[in-house]
N, C-alpha and C positions, 0 to 999 in steps of 0.2 A: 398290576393295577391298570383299570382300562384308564385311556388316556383321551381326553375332549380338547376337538378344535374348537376355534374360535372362528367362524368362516366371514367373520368380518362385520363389525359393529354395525347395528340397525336398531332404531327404536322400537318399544313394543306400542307406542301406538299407534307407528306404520302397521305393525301386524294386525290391529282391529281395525283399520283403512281398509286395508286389503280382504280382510274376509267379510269387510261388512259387504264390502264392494261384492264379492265373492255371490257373496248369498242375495245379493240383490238378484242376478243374473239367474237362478234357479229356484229361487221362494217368491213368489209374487207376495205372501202376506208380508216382510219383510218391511217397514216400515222404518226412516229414522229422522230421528228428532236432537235438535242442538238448538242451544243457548246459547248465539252469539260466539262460537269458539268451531267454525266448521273445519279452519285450518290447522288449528292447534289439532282436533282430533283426529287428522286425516280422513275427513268426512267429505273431502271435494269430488271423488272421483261418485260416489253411489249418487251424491246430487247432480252430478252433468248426466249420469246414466239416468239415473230414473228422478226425474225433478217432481214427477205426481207422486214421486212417495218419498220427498224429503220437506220437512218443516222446518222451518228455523223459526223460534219461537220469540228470539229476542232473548236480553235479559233476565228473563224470568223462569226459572227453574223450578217454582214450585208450579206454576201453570201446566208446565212440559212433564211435570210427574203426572197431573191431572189428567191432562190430553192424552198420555200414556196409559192410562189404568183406563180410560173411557175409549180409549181405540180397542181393547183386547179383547171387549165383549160384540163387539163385530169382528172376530177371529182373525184381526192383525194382529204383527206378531212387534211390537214396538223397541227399539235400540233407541236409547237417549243418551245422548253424550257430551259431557262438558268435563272442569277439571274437578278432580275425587274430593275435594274442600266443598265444591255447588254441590256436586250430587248426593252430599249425604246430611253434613252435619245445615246445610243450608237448608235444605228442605225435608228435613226429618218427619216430622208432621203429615207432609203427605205423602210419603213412602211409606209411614207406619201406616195410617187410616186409610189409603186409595189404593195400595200394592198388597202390603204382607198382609194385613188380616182379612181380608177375600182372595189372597194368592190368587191375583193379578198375573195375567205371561208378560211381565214387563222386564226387558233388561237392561239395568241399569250400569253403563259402561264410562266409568273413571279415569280418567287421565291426569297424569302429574300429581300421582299418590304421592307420599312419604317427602323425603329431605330435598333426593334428587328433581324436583323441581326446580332448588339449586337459589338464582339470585333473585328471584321476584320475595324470598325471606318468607316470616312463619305466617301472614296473611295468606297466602296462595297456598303454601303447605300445610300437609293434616297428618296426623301423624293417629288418629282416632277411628280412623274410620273403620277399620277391621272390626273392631271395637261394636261401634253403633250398629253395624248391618249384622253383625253375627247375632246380637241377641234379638233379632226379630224373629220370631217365629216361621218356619216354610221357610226363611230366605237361604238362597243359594251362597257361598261367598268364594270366589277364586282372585286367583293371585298369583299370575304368571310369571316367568324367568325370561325369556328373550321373545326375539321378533315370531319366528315358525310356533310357538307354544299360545302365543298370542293369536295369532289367526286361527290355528286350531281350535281353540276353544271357543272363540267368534263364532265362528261356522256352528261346535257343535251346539252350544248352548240355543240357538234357534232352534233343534228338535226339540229340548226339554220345556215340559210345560211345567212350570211357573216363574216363579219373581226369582231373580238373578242380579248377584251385583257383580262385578267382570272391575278388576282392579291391573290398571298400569302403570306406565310411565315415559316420562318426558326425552330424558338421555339415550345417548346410543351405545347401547350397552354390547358385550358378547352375545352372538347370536350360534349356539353350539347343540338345540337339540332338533330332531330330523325333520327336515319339509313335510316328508310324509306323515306322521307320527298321526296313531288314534288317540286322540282327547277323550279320555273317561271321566267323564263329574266324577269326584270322591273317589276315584283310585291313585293313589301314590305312585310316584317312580323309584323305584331303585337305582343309581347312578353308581354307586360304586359298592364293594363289598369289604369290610370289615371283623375285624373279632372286639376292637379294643373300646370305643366307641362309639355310637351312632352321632350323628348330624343331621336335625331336621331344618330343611333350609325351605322360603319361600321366597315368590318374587326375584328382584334385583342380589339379593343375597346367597342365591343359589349355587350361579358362576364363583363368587366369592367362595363357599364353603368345597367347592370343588379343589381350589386355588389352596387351600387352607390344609384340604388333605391330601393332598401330593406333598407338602411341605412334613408334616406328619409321619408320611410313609418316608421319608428320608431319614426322619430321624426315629423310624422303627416302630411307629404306632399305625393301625390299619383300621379304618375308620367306616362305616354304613355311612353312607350319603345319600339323603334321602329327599327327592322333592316334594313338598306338598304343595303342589299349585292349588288344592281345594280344599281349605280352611273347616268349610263347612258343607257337606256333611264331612268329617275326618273321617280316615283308610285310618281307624284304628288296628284293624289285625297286620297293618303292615308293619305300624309304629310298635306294636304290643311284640310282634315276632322278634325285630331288629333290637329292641332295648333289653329282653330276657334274654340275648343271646352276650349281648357286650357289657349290661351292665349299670351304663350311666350314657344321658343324653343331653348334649346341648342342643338349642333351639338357637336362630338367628332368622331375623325381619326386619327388614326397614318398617318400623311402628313402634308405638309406645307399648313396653312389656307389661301394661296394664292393657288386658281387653284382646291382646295380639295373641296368634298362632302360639307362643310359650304356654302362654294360660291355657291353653285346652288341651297341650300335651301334658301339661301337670295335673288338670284337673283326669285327664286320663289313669297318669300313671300313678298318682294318689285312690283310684278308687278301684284299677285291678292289677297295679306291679308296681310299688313304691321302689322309685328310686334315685340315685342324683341328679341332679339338672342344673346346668347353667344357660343363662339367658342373653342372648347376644340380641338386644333393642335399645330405642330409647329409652332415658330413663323418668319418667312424667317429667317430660320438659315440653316448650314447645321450640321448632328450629329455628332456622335466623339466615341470612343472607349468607350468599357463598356459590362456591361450585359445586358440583354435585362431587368432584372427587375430595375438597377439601370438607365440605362438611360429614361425607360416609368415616372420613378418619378423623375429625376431632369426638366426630357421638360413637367414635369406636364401632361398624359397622363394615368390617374389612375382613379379608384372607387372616390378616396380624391377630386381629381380638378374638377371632374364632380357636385359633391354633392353641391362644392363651388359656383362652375358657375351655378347651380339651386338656389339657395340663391340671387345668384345676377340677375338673371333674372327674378324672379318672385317680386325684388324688384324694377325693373324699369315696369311691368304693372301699 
């Protein structure tokens, strides 16, 4: 069983800090935009670098989608940043009408997605937003696991042309896959190998499902572990390869299992390889005040609930 360090807890929205900062230095179209929140997204270093191409737009997030969708047709290439509550369900409207339906090159980058936002409670937390960006039409949607996964994808999602939503978070979580690592839109990772099986894990849930099947393989079940940092478009033939082999799939996300990564694995596996699934998310609820380690174990979103929901899905094969 291959075996993941942890080379020492860092945010992932250091990691979109750092590559935004990154691509400042080599993309002049590069352009970024914040709503009042430039420290929260570690957006301080590309504005002391390049102050002619940062905006702070104020409070006003639907403006900043505007001013976004209206930079890209003078071939900037625009990063807007505040927390994943503003940037989606806040200004829905004009991310539908000004981004997705002229697939706009706008990338819209979330911070302080899901639970682990932690004590500012279920105002600042969104538990939906997977949900809302995925069924836009063209949009991109990713959902990284630590700090190097995060900058990587920063970086690459500046080559791709069009509208992108780029989801992270707030905590310092394990930081376990490689600095160097190629960021492919829509291709999975494989993490670990498996007969008994599969684990599709995203985001902050990843480290966890990892966590989950080491415990597993102790007690004699060997489990696919599988990243999917990009929701949308889904690496079906990876997820279609890995569940025909083992059988039955849990899914686990910090997100409500209405609208989340579970739903497009089922809708997958219902229309070309029916077969078990449990769901390791919220359950339509909204969250509530707390740490981010005590609220991930009271909505059951841990190493613990995953282990559990493999037990019970290899019991309904």
């Amino acid at each position: 069983m291959k075996k993941y360090t942890d080379t020492g807890k860092k945010d992932t929205r250091s990691g979109f800090g750092d590559g935004l900062t990154e691509l400042g230095k080599k993309n002049k179209n590069v352009v970024a935009l914040c709503a009042d929140l430039t420290g929260s997204l570690k957006m301080d270093d590309f504005k002391a670098n390049h102050p002619e191409r940062f905006y702070q737009v104020g409070i006003a997030e639907a403006n900043m989608i505007g001013m976004a969708a209206g930079m890209t047709i003078g071939g900037k290439i625009p990063f807007t940043g505040t927390f994943a509550n503003f940037s989606t369900g806040r200004v829905y409207d004009q991310i539908r009408q000004s981004v997705a339906y002229s697939g706009k090159n706008v990338k819209i980058c979330a911070s302080h997605a899901g639970l682990t936002l932690g004590e500012d409670g279920a105002t600042h937390q969104i538990l939906e937003d997977i949900g809302l960006m995925k069924m836009l039409p063209g949009m991109t949607v990713i959902n990284t696991c630590d700090y190097n996964q995060t900058k990587a994808a920063t970086i690459a999602i500046a080559d791709y042309n069009g509208p992108v939503y780029l989801r992270f978070g707030r905590p310092k979580v394990a930081n376990f896959t490689p600095a160097d690592q190629n960021f492919q839109i829509g291709k999975a990772v494989q993490l670990q190998e498996g007969t008994d099986v599969t684990i599709v894990a995203t985001g902050h849930l990843v480290w966890e499902a990892l966590q989950a099947a080491e415990t597993l393989n102790e007690n004699g079940i060997t489990a696919d572990v599988i990243n999917i940092h990009t929701i949308k478009p889904l690496d079906d033939a990876a997820v279609l390869k890995s569940v025909k082999k083992t059988g039955c799939v849990v899914t686990a996300e910090e997100h409500n299992f209405l609208g989340g990564l579970g739903e497009s694995i089922a809708r997958l596996l219902a229309t070309q390889h029916p077969a078990p699934q449990e769901f390791i998310a919220t359950n339509d609820t909204f969250g509530e005040s707390g740490t981010p380690e005590q609220l991930m174990d009271k909505y059951g979103l841990n190493a613990a609930a995953i282990v559990g929901a493999v037990k019970k899905v290899i019991a309904r094969k």
